[in-house]
C-alpha positions in Angstrom: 0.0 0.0 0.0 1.8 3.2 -1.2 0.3 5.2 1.9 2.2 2.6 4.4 5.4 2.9 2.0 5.2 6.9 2.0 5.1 7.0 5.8 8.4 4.6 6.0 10.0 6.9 3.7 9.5 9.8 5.5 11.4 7.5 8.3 14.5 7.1 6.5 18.0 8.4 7.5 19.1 11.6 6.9 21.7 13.5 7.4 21.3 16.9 10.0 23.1 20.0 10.7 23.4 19.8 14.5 26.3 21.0 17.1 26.8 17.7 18.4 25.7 13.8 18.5 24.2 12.2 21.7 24.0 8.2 22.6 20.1 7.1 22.1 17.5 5.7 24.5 14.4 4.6 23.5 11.1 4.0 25.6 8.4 1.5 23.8 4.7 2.1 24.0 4.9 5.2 26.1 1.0 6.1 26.8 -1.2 9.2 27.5 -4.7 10.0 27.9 -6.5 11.8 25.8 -9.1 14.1 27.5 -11.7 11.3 27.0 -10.3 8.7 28.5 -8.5 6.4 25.7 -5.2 5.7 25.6 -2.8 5.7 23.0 0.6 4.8 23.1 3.9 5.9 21.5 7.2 5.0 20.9 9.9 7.9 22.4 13.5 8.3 20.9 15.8 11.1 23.0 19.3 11.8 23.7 20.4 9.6 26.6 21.6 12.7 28.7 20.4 15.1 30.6 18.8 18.5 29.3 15.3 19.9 27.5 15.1 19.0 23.8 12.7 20.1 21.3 10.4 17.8 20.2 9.4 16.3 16.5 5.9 14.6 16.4 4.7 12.1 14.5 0.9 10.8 15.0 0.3 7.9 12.2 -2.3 5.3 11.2 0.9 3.2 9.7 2.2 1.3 12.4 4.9 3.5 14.6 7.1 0.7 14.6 8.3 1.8 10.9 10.0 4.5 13.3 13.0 3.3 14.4 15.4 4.8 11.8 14.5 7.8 12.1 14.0 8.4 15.2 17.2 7.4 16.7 18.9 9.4 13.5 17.1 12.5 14.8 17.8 12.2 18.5 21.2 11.5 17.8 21.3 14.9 16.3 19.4 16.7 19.9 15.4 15.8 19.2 12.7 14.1 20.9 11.1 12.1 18.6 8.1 10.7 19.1 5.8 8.8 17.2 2.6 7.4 18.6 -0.1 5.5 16.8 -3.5 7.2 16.4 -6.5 6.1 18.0 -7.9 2.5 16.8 -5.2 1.9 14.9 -2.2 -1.1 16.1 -1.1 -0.4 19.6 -3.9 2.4 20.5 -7.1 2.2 21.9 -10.3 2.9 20.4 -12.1 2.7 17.3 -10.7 4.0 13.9 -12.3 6.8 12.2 -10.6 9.1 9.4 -10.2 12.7 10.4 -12.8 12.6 13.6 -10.8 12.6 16.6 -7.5 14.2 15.2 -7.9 17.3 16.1 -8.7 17.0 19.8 -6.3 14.2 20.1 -3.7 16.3 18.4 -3.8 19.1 20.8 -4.0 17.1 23.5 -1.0 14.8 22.2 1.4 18.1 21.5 0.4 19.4 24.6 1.4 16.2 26.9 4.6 16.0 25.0 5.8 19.7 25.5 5.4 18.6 29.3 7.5 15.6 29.3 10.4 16.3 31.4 13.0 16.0 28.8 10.7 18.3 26.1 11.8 22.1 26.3 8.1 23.3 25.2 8.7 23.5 21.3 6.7 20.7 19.4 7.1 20.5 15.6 5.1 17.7 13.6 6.0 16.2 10.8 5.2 13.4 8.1 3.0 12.8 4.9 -0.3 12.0 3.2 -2.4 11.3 5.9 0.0 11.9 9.0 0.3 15.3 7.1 -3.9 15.4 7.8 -3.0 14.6 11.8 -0.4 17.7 11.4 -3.3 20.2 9.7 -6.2 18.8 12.2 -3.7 19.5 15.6 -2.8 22.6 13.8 -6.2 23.8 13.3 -7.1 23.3 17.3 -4.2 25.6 18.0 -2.1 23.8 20.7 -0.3 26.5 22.6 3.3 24.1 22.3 3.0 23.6 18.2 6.1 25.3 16.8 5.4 24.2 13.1 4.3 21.9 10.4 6.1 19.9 7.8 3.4 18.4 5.8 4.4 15.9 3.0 2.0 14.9 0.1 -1.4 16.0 2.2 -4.6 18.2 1.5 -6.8 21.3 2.6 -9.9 20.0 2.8 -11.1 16.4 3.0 -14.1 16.9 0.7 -12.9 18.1 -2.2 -9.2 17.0 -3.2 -9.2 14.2 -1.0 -12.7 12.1 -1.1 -13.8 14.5 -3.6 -12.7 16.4 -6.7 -14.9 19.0 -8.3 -18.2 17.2 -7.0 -17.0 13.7 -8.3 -15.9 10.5 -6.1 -12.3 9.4 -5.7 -12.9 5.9 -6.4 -9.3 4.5 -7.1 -7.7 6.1 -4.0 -10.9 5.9 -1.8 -11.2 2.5 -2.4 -7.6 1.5 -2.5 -6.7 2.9 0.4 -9.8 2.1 2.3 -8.9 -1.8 1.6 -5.1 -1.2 3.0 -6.8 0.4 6.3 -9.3 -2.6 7.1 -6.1 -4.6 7.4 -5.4 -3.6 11.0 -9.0 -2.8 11.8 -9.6 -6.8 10.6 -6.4 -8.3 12.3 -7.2 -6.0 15.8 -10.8 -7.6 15.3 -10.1 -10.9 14.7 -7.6 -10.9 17.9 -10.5 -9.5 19.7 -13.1 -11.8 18.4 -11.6 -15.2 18.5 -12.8 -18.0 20.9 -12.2 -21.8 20.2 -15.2 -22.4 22.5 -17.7 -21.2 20.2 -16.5 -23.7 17.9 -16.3 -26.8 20.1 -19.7 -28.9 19.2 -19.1 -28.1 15.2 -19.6 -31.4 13.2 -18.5 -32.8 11.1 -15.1 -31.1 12.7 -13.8 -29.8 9.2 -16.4 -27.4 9.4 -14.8 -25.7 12.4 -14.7 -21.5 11.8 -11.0 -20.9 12.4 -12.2 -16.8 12.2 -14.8 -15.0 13.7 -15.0 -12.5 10.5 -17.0 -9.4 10.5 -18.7 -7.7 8.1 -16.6 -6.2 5.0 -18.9 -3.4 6.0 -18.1 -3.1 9.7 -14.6 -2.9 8.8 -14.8 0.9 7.5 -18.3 2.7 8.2 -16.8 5.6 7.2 -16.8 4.4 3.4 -20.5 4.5 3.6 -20.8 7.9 5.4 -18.3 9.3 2.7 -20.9 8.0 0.1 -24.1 9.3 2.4 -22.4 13.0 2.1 -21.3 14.2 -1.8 -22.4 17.7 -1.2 -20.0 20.1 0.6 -21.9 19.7 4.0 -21.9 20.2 7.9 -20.4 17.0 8.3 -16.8 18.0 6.0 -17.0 21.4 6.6 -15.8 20.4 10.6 -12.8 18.9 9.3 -11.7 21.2 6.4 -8.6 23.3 7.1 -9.5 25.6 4.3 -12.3 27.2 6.2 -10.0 27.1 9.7 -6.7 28.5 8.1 -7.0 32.0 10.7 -7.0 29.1 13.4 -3.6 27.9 12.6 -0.4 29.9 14.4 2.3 28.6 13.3 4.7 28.3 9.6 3.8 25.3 7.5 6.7 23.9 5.1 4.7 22.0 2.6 5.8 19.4 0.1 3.8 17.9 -2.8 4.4 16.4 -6.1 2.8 17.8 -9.6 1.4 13.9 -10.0 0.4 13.6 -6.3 -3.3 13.0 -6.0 -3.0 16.0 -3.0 -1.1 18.6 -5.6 -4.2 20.8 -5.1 -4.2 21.1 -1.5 -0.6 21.1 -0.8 -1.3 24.2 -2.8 -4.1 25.6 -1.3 -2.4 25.4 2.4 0.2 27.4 1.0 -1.5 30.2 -0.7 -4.7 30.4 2.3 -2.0 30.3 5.4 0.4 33.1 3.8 -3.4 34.6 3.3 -5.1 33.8 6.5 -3.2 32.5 9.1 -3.3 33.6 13.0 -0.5 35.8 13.3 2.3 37.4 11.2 4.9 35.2 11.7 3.0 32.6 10.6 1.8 34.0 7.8 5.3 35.4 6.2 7.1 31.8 7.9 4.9 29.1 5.0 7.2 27.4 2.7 6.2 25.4 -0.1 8.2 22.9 -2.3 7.1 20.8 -5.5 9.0 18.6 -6.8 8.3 16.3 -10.2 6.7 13.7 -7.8 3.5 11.1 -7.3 2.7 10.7 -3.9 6.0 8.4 -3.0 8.6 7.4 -3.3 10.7 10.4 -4.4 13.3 8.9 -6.4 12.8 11.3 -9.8 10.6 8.7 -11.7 6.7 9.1 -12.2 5.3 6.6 -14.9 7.3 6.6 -18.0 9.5 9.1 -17.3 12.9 9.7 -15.2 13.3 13.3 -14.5 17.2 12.8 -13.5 19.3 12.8 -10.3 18.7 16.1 -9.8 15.0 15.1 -8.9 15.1 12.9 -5.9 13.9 14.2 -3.3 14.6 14.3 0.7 12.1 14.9 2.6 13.6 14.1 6.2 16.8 16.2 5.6 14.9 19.2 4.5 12.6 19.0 7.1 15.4 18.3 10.2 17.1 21.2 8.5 13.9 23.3 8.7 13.7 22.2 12.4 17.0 23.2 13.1 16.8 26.4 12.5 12.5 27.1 13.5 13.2 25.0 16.7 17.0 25.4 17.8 17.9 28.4 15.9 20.7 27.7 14.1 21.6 29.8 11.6 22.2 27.1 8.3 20.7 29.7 5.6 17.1 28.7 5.7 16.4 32.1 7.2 17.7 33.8 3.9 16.5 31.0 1.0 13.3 32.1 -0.9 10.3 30.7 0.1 8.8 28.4 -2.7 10.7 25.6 -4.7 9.5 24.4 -7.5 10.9 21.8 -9.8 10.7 22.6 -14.1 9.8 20.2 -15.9 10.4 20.1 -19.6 13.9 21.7 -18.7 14.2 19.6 -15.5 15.7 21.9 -12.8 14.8 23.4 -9.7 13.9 26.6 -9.7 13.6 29.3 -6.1 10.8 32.0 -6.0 9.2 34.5 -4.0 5.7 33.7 -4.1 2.9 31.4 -5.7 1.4 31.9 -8.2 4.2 33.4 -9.8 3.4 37.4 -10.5 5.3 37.6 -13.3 2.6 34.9 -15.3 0.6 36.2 -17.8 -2.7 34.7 -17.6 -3.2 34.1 -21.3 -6.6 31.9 -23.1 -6.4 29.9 -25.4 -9.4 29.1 -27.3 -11.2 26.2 -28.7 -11.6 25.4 -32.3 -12.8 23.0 -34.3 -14.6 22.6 -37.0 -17.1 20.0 -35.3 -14.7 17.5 -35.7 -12.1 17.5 -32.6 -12.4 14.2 -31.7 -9.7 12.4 -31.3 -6.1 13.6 -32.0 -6.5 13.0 -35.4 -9.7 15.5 -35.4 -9.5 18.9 -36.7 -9.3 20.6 -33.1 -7.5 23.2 -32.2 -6.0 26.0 -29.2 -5.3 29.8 -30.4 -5.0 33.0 -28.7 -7.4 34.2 -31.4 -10.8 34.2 -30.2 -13.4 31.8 -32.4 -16.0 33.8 -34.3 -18.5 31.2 -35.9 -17.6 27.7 -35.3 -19.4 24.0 -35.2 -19.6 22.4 -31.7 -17.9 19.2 -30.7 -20.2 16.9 -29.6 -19.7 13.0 -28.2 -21.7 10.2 -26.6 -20.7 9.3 -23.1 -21.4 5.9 -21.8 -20.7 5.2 -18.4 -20.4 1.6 -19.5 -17.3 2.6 -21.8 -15.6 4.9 -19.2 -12.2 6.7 -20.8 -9.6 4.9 -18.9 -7.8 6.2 -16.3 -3.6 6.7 -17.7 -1.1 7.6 -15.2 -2.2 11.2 -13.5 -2.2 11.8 -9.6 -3.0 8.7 -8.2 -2.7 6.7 -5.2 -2.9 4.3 -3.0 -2.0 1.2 -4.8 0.9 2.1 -7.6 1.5 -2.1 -8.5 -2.2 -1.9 -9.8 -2.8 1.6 -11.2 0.5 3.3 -11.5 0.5 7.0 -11.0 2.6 9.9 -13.0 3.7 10.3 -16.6 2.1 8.1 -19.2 1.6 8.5 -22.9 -2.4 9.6 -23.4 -2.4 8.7 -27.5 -4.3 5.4 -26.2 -7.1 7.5 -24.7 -6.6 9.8 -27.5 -8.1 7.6 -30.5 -11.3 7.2 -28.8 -14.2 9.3 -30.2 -15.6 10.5 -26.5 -12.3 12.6 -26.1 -12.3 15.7 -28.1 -8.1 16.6 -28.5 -7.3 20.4 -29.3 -3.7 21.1 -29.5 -1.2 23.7 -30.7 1.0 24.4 -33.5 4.6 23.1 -32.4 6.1 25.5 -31.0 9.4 27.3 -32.3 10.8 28.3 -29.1 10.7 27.1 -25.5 7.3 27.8 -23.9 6.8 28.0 -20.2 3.9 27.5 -18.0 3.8 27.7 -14.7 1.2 27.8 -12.0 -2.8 27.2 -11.7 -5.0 26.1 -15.0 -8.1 26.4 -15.6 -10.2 25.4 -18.4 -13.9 27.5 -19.0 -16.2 25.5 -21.4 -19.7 26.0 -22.6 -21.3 22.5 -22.5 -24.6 21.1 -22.6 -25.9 17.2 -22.3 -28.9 15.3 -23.1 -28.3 14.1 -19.7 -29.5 16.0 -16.3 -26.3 15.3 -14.9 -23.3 14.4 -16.1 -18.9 14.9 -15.7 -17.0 17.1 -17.9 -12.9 16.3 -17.6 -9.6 18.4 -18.9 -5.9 17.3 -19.3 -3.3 19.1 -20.1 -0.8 17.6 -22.6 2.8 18.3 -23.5 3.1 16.7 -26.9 6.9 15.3 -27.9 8.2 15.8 -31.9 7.8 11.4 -31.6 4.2 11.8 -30.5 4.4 10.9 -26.8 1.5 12.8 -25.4 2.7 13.7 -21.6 0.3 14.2 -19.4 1.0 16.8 -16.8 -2.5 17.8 -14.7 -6.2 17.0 -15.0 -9.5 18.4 -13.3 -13.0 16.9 -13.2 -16.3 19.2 -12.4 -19.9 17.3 -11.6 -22.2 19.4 -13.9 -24.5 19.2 -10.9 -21.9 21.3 -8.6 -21.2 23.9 -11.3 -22.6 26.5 -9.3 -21.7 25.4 -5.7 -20.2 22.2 -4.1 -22.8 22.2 -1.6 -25.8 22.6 -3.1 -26.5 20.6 -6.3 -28.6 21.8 -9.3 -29.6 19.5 -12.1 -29.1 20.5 -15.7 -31.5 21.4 -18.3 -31.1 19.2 -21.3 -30.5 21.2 -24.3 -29.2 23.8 -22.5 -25.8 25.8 -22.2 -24.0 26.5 -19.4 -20.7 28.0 -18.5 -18.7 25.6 -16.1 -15.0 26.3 -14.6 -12.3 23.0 -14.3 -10.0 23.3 -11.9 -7.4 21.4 -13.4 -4.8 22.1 -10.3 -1.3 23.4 -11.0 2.0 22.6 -12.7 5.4 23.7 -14.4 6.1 22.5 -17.8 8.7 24.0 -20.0 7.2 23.1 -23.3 10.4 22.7 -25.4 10.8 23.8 -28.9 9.1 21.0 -31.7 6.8 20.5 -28.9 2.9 21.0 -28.7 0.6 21.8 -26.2 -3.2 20.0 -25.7 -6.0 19.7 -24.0 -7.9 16.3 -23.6 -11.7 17.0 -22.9 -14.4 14.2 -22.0 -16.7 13.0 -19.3 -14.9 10.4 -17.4 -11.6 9.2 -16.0 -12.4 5.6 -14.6 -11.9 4.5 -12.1 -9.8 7.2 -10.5 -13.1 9.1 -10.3 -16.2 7.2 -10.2 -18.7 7.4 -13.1 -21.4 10.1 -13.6 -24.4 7.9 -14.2 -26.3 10.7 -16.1 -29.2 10.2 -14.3 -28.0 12.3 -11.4 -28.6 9.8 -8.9 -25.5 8.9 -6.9 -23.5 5.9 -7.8 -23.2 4.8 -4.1 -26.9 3.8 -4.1 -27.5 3.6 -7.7 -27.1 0.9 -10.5 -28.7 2.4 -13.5 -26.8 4.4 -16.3 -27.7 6.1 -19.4 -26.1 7.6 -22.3 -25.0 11.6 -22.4 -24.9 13.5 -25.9 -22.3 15.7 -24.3 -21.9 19.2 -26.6 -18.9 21.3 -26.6 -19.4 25.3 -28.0 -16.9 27.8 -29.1 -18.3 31.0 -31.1 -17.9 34.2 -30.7 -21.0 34.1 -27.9 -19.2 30.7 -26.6 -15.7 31.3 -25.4 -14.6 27.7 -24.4 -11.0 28.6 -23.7 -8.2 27.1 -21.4 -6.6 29.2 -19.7 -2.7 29.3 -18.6 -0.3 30.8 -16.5 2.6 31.7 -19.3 6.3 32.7 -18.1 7.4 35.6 -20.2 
């Protein structure tokens, strides 16, 4: 499960700037209380002399016994690391529940851990994907000890861009990773469960239940409740950071990946806390770096493509260096480096900057033409700057039963299965419900670099149905690189929370948020944009009927219409680097 393999790589050995080493001791399944009564338990790693150390915190649903390496690397360096398993999941107490009890156990956990006597008050958290969600939910609570944040591969809100994306399910990574959680939640019930006595008067005797198995259902009710709530409602809006950034007080260092399924929120923390959070310092102290990443491991490789040496990344020595200087103070340049990173691809380098977005983009349209024929990349679509004047609308069936396949993109949990990153898209690209509009090559290097957006006028035959964009750097040999995506719900065009069905045979303007990325499209090369109505199964399949697919079996076919006329400006819209 990638989400188990992310969390050990953020454990790995790393090299620290620190004024001197200490021997190790280690204290196993150290426990608190948590303010209603459970217990959880950690594991501790500290120098083995006296004195008050700051404190890194890790609170993870992976097992903390993937710990060890780390921790005794960073409290041979002067930390207190400790790394405690969250409620309901291996050594902890309680029942398991994504995202519920994280904030209040947060606080509470940073706040007995600045009071151990070895702790000198400064907790900083740490780790990725969803023990970067524990991070965001403490931080949101506003312990009074939480120094900072370094949040790997994680989100903003935990409706849309992480069970959600534009009103649509995340079936692949919902799913996927639902299936790796039940494994602890099934082995601590089975442990629980199992008495030979009720099997003793079994007959014939090869009958005998070795298990007492639950329900597949009982194993994760929160699956179903995810399903029970599409709209942006009471019960996600509790848990989204977006709408608690002013609660958070302290500097967040953020890492993502361009093909990480959290890109978007890793993001969005970014931009909303220099924005919105508590205090000054925390505001002017967020960090942000992107590298050409899915959501682990970081070795430079996402799909097809190997983005060099230059691309691995290190999470763990970036963030101990971080620490060094937010928690100890040492003065090892971080105090004077810019505060966003961003890797290039296309070129393939790093690149430092003062902000995101990046002023200096030009926000610059590029419109669709056709004439009525852009499907597939042999159609006759097109991008210009020039606006259309009287054009034919693209038009294509979608059939829920013939989903477009879902190729590489920002994916996870399960890469052996569904492989996330770079993939050529000419596969998806000779089928007649994708409609393909792409650019001249281009004679000289073209940049672009930060959010996209794509603005179609659409109408279906359908009351509901799913409109998609990708964004394509096309090679001289024809590989078709995909480099971001977006889905909207026709039904959540106009809000996330309150759904409207569409009128059929109407047309409506609808916004894609197609997330964010930094592509140097080289010279020969092309730039496209892949539009349809479904990207199966990472999200799950509009049904046209707008009932929801949790409940619902039936599915019928969408005449899905594209426009662009002069009254009709279906454009995509891009951040260009002068």
């Amino acid at each position: 499960m990638i989400c188990v393999r992310i969390a050990c790589l953020l454990l790995l050995v790393s090299p620290a700037v620190a004024a001197e080493h200490y021997e190790v001791t280690t204290e196993r399944g150290a426990t608190m209380k948590t303010r209603d009564g459970l217990t959880l338990r950690a594991d501790i790693y500290r120098p083995k002399t006296k004195g008050q150390f700051p404190v890194l915190l890790q609170r993870t649903p992976y097992n903390k016994a993937g710990a060890s390496g780390f921790g005794m690397s960073a409290a041979a360096e002067g930390y207190v690391v400790i790394v405690q398993d969250v409620r309901g999941r291996f050594t902890s107490d309680g029942d398991w529940y994504p995202f519920k009890y994280e904030s209040e156990a947060g606080y509470d956990t940073v706040e007995w851990a600045a009071a151990l006597p070895y702790s000198n008050g400064k907790v900083g958290m740490f780790g990725g994907s969803y023990v970067g969600a524990t991070q965001m939910l403490a931080a949101i609570s506003s312990p009074p000890h939480l120094a900072g944040v370094f949040a790997v591969v994680t989100a903003s809100n935990y409706h849309d861009g992480w069970t959600y994306q534009g009103g649509a399910f995340e079936q692949w990574f919902n799913e996927s990773w639902t299936s790796g959680l039940a494994q602890d939640t099934l082995d601590r019930s089975i442990r629980q469960s199992t008495n030979a006595l009720k099997g003793i008067w079994k007959l014939p005797l090869t009958e005998y239940p070795l298990l007492d198995l639950p329900s597949a259902a009982s194993l994760a009710p929160y699956f179903a409740e995810w399903l029970r709530h599409p709209d942006y409602d009471d019960y996600w809006k509790r848990l989204s950071i977006e709408d608690h950034y002013a609660k958070i007080q302290v500097p967040l260092y953020g890492v993502g990946g361009w093909y990480d399924i959290f890109q978007g929120g890793t993001v969005r923390n970014y931009v909303g806390l220099k924005a919105h959070a508590a205090t000054e310092a925390a505001r002017r102290g967020q960090r942000l770096m992107i590298g050409p990443w899915y959501h682990g491991p970081f070795d430079g490789k996402a799909g097809d493509l190997d983005f060099g040496s230059s691309a691995k990344g290190d999470s763990d020595a970036d963030m101990l260096r971080w620490y060094d200087h937010l928690l100890k103070g040492i003065q090892n340049g971080v105090e004077h480096e810019r505060p966003v990173r961003i890797f290039v691809m296309g070129k393939n380098v790093w690149r430092d900057e003062d902000d995101w977005p990046l002023a200096r983009a030009r926000q610059t349209r590029y419109y669709l033409h056709s004439r009525g024929g852009a499907n597939t990349r042999t159609g006759d679509g097109t991008l210009s700057i020039t606006a259309p004047q009287s054009e034919h609308a693209d038009a294509f069936t979608y059939d829920p039963a013939s989903p477009v396949p879902t190729r590489g993109g920002n994916l996870c949990c399960d890469n052996d299965h569904l492989p996330s990153g770079a993939f050529d898209q000419r596969s998806n690209e000779e089928r007649p419900d994708v409609l393909v509009y792409t650019t001249p090559a281009f004679s000289g290097d073209f940049e672009v670099t930060g959010p996209i957006a794509v603005e179609l006028y659409a109408g279906s035959s359908a009351v509901d149905t799913d409109f998609t964009a990708k964004l394509v750097d096309v090679w001289p040999n024809g590989f078709a690189q995909n480099l971001t995506e977006g889905i909207l719900r026709a039904r959540y065009r106009n809000s996330p929370s309150r759904p409207e069905p569409m009128k059929p045979g109407e047309i409506y303007k609808l916004h894609i948020d197609v997330w964010n990325t930094s592509n140097v499209f080289l010279a020969g090369h092309q730039l496209r944009l892949e539009i349809s109505s479904s990207n199966f199964p990472r999200f799950d399949r509009n049904l046209n009927t707008g009932e929801n697919a949790g409940v619902s079996r039936s599915m019928v076919k969408a005449q899905n219409t594209i426009y662009h006329d002069a009254q009709h400006l279906s454009a995509l819209i891009l951040p260009v680097i002068p």
